[in-house]
N, C-alpha and C positions, 0 to 999 in steps of 0.2 A: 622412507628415510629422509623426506625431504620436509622435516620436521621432526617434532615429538614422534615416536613411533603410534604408529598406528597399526594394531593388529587384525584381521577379520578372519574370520572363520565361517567357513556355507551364508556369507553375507552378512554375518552378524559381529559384532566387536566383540572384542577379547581381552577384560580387562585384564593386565597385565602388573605386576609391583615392582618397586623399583630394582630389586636385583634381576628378576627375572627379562625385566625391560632392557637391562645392562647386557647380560647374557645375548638376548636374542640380538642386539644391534649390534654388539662385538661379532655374532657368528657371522652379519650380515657385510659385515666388511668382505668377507670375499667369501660368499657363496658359492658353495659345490665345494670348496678347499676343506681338507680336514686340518681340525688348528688341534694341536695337543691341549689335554688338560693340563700339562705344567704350564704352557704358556697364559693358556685362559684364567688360570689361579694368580699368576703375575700381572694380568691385567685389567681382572676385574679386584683385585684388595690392592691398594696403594699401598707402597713399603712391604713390611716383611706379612707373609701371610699366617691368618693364622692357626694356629693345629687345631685340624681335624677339616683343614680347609678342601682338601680333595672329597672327604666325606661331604661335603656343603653343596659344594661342585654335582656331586653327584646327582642329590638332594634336588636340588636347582633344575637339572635335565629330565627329572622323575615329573618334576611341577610343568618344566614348560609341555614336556611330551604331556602330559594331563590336560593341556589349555589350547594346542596344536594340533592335536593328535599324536598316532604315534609312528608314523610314515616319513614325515618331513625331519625329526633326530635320527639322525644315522651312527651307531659307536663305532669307532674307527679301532682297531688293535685292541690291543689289552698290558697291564701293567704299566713300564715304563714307556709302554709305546703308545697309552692309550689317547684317543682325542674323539672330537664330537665333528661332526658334517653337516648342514643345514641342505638340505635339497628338497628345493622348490622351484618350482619355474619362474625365471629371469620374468619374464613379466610380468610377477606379482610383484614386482618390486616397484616400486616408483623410480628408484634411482636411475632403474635400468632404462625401464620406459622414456625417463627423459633423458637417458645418453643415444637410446638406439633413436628415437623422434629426431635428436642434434643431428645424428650421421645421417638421415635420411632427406632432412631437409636441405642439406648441402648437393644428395643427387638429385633433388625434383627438378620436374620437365621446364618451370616454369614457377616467375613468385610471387604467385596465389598458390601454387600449391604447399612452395618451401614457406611461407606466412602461416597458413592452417597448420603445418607440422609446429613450428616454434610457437604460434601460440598454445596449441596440446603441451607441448614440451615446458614451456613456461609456468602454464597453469597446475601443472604437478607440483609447485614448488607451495608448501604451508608454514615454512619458517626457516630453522640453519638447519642444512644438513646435520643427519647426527646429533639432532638437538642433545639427545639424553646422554651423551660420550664425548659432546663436542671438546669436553674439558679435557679430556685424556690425550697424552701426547701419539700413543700409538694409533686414533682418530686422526690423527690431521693432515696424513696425507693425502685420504680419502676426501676427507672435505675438502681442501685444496685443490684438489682435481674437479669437484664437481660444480667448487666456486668458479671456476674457471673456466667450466664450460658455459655454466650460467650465463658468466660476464660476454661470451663471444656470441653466445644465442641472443643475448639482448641487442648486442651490435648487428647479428647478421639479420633481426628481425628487422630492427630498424632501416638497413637497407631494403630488404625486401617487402616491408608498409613501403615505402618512399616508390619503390620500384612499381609496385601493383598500384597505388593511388596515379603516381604520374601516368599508367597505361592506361585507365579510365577516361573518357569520353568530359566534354566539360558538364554537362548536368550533372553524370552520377560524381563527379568531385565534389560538384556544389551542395548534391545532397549528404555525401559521405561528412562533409564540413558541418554542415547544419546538425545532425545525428550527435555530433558530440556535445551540444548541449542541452540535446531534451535533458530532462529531471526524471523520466521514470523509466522502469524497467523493460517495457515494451511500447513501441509506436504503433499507431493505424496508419492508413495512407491519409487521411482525412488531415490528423495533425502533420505530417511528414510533408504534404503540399503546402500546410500555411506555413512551416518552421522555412522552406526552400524559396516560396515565392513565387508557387509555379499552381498549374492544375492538378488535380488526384489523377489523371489518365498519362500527365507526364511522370504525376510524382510514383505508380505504380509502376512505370516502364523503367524508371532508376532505379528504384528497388530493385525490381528483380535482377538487375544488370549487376548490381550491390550483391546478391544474394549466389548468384551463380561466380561471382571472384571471390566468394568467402569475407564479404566486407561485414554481412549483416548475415541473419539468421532467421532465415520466414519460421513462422508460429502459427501452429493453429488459429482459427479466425481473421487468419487478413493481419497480424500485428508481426512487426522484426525489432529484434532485440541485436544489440551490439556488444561485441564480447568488451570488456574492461578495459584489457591492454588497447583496442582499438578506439573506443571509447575518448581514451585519453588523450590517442595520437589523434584524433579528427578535432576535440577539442583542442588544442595546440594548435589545429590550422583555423581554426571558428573565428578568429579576433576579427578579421574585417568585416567577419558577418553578423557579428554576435547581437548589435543592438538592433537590427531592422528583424533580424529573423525572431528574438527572442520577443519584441512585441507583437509582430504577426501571430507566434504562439502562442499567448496570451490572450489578443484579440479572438484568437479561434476558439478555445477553450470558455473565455468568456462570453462568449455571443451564444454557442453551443449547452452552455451550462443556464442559462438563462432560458433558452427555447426549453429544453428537458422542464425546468420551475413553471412556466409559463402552461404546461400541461399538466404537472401535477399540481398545480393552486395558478389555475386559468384568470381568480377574480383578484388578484394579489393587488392592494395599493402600490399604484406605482410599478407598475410594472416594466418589464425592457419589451421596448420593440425592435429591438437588433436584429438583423437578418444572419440566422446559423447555415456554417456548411455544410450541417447536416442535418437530416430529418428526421423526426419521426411522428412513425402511426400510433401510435398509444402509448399510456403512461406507465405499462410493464418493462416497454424499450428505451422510455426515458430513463426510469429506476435501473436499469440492468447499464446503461451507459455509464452514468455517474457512479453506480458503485466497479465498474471494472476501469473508471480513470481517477478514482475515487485518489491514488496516491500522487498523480500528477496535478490534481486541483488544488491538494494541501500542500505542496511544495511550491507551486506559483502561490499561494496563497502569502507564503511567507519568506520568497522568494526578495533578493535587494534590485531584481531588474521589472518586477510589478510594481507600477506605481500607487500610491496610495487611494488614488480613485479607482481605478482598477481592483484595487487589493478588496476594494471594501463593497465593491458590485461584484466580486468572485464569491467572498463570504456570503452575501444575500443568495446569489443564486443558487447554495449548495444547502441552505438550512429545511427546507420542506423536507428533499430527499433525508436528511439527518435526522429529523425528526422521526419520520415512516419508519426508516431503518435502526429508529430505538438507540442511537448512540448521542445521547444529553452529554456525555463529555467532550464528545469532540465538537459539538456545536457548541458549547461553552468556551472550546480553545479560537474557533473562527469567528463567532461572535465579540470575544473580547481583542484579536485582530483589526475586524472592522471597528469597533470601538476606537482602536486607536488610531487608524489609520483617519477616520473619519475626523478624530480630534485634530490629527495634523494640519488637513484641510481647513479645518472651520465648517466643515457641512454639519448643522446645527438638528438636519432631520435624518441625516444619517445615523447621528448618534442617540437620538432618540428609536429609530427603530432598531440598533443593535443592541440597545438597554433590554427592550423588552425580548428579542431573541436571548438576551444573557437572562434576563427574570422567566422564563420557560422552561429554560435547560433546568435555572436552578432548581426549577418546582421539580422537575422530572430527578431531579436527583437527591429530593427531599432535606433543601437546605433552604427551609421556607423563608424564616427568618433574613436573609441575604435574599431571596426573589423578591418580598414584600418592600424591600426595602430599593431595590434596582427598580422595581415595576413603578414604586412611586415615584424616579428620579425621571424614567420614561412617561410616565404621563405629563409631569409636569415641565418637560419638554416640548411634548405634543402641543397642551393646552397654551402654550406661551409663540407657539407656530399658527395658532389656529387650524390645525386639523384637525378634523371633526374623525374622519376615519379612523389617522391612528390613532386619536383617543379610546374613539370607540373598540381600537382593536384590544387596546391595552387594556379597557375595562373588561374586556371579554377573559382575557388572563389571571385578572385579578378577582373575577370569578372564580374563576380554576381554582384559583392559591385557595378562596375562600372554602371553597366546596369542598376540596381532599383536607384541610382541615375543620369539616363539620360546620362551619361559621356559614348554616343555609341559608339564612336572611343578608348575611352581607353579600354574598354571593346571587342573589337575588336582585339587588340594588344595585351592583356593580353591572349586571344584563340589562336592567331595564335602562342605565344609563347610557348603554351602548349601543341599547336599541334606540333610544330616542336620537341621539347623536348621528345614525346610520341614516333615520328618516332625514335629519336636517342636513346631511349631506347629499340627501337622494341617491344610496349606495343600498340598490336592490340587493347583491349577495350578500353584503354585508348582514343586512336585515333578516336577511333568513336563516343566517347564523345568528344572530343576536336571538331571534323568536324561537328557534329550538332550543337555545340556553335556557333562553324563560319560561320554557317549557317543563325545561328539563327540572329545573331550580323547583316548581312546582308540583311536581312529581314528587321530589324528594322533600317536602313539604307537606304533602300527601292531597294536595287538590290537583286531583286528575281531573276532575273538568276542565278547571282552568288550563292545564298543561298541554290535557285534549286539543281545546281551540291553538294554540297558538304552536304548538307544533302540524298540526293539521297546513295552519298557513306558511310556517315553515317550508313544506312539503311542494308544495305548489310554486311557491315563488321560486325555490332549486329546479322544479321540472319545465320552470318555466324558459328558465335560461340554459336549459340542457344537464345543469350540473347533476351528475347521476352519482357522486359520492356525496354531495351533499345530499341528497334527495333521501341516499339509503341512510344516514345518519339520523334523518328527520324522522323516517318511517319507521326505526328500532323506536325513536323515544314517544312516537303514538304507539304503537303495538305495546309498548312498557305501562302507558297509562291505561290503554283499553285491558290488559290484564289486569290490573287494580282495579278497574271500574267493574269488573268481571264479565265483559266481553267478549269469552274468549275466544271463537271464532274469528268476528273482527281483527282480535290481536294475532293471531296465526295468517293471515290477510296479510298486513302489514309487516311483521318480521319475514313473509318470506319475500313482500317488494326492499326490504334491505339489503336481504339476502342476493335478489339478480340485480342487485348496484355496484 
């Protein structure tokens, strides 16, 4: 009742119509009480009622016992005595729940305890009491009452945050403070040390000190989540900490999000060599990190307390993973971020390489037209930087574009260009990626010899540097030509070294 009605049945909702919904919250005003039908016909029809209204009434208790069951309508008398009884148990109400949560937290031992009652009791509440009846004048004593209680529960919580935060220790304060401005729905200890300014072995010993007074809520995997109303009150103490802590979380997440890139595209132009607070052993752990803070990177991302250099190395670090994980829109929404962030600065190569992240997504979203035309704004960025790489990355793309639209030769041309460009940089991965494109281009050309040789070198130069995704990439597009050649042994060779890549 502490809203629209909501009804359930064995867990399930119970749609309910508007008379019917009138009915059941009129009966809900005083549960267990039998109300006459003359009265329930006087207060569910405004003014005079009208004939055949007890018949309707009746109608009405026939439908809800059908949607209820038939246990919980009780008929009270009969004729002029007759009326209806609602009996259910007090705790399926919400109402009640948060009246009896009120009385309970006034006896607790202590206020962490009476805090966890009134935030239970608070969080019952989804809009006006009585929403559906609010209008009826015989409604508002009941709501009056429970607005009322509302209002002191809000008071008495607020003493009782004040009282439990002041009996806390100064870390878990400091940490409690900090917690109100993460941006997402659950912390690690990893983030929760850089937001505090402290160690992960202090930052877990507050936690848990958080956790055991009901401040926070441990999660499965090591992560604590903060209830809302608390949320807000720790926010409200944050201001003196807000700007050092909110760039240390930044700082962590960015340094962090850049080691994960740094493992899945190890040969990346330009890459960060920032030291993360955290680790990892392989590019499954990197993937599984960035997609489970995946909602915390996009709100720093577009956050007013990241600055725009920041803003635009958070975008970079999170587009490999975006690509892997097949979401071309939302690396169109980071990349056209970085774009701007990067215009605010004037960084002249930032905005060249967030062109061709946007001419990538676009291919991937099959708005060719708009990539060919960003990819060109991006090269011609490049080539006015004199970089040989990201030109050559950029021709590598504009391969892409050519190829999913059939254009084999110009897609051809756009490899070899990238290839020559890779040598002139002396960017051996690059190379090796450029030579299984023109491999590739080849193939679909139908000179499998030619394709043969230069993915074969492909293959080697990735093994040579360890890269074992590249490697397997190389190895699919020789196995591709040696089956056209009719090798097929050979080719079963070679797709299953893609296959243990």
């Amino acid at each position: 009742m502490l809203g629209p009605l909501r009804v359930e049945r064995d867990g399930i909702g119970v749609p309910l119509g508007p008379q019917l919904t009138a009915l059941t919250s009129t009966l809900l005003l005083e549960p267990g009480a039998a109300i006459p039908a003359r009265r329930l016909i006087d207060l569910l029809w405004t003014g005079a009622p009208p004939d055949g209204a007890a018949a309707t009434l009746r109608s009405h208790v026939s439908h809800l016992r059908t949607a209820l069951g038939p246990d919980p309508i009780v008929t009270v008398g009969r004729g002029a005595r007759l009326g209806y009884r609602l009996d259910i148990d007090p705790d399926a109400v919400d109402s009640h729940r948060f009246a009896s949560a009120c009385a309970h937290s006034q006896r607790a031992d202590d206020a962490t305890r009476s805090l966890a009652l009134l935030d239970e009791a608070l969080a019952l509440w989804r809009g006006p009491a009585y929403a559906d009846i609010a209008h009826q004048p015989f409604a508002l004593p009941q709501i009056a009452r429970l607005q009322g209680l509302r209002q002191a529960a809000r008071r008495d919580r607020a003493e009782a945050l004040s009282a439990s935060y002041l009996a806390l220790g100064e870390r878990e304060r400091t940490m409690f403070r900090v917690l109100g401005l993460f941006p997402g729905a659950a912390i690690g200890v990893d983030a929760a040390a850089s937001l505090a300014g402290t160690t992960a072995l202090s930052a877990t010993a507050a936690l848990a000190v958080l956790a055991e007074s009901n401040m926070v809520t441990e999660l499965p995997g090591g992560r604590f989540s903060t209830h809302d109303l608390l949320r807000a009150y720790a926010f409200e103490l944050a201001t003196p900490d807000a700007e050092a802590a909110t760039g240390r979380l930044v700082d962590h997440y960015l340094h962090t999000a850049e080691a994960a890139e740094r493992l899945l595209r190890p040969h990346r132009h330009r890459g960060s060599t920032a030291t993360a607070t955290v680790a990892f052993d392989d590019q499954e752990q990197a993937m599984a990190w960035l997609a489970a803070e995946r909602p915390v990177l996009l709100a720093l991302l577009e956050s007013a307390s990241t600055g725009d250099t920041a803003a635009a190395a958070l975008a970079r670090a999170m587009t490999t993973y975006l690509h892997r994980s097949l979401q071309p829109a939302v690396v169109l929404s980071v990349a056209t971020s970085a774009l701007r962030a990067t215009e605010r600065t004037g960084d002249a190569w930032g905005q060249a390489d967030a062109l061709r992240e946007l001419g990538l997504a676009l291919i991937q979203l099959d708005r060719h037209s708009e990539a060919a035309d960003t990819l060109d704004a991006a090269l011609e960025r490049f080539r006015d930087l004199d970089d040989y790489v990201g030109t050559a990355d950029t021709h590598l793309t504009l391969g892409w574009l050519a190829d999913q639209q059939g254009r084999l030769s110009d897609s051809l041309d756009h490899d070899r260009q990238a290839l020559a460009l890779f040598v002139r940089a002396g960017d051996v991965a690059g190379q090796a990626r450029a030579l299984n494109a023109v491999g590739w281009d080849h193939s679909r050309l139908g000179s499998h010899a030619q394709a043969l040789r230069h993915c074969r070198r492909a293959v080697r130069l990735h093994e040579q540097r360890n890269d074992t995704s590249g490697a397997a990439r190389a190895h699919d597009s020789v196995g591709y030509a040696l089956h056209h050649l009719g090798r097929y042994s050979e080719a079963l060779t070679s797709f299953e070294g893609a296959l243990s890549g």
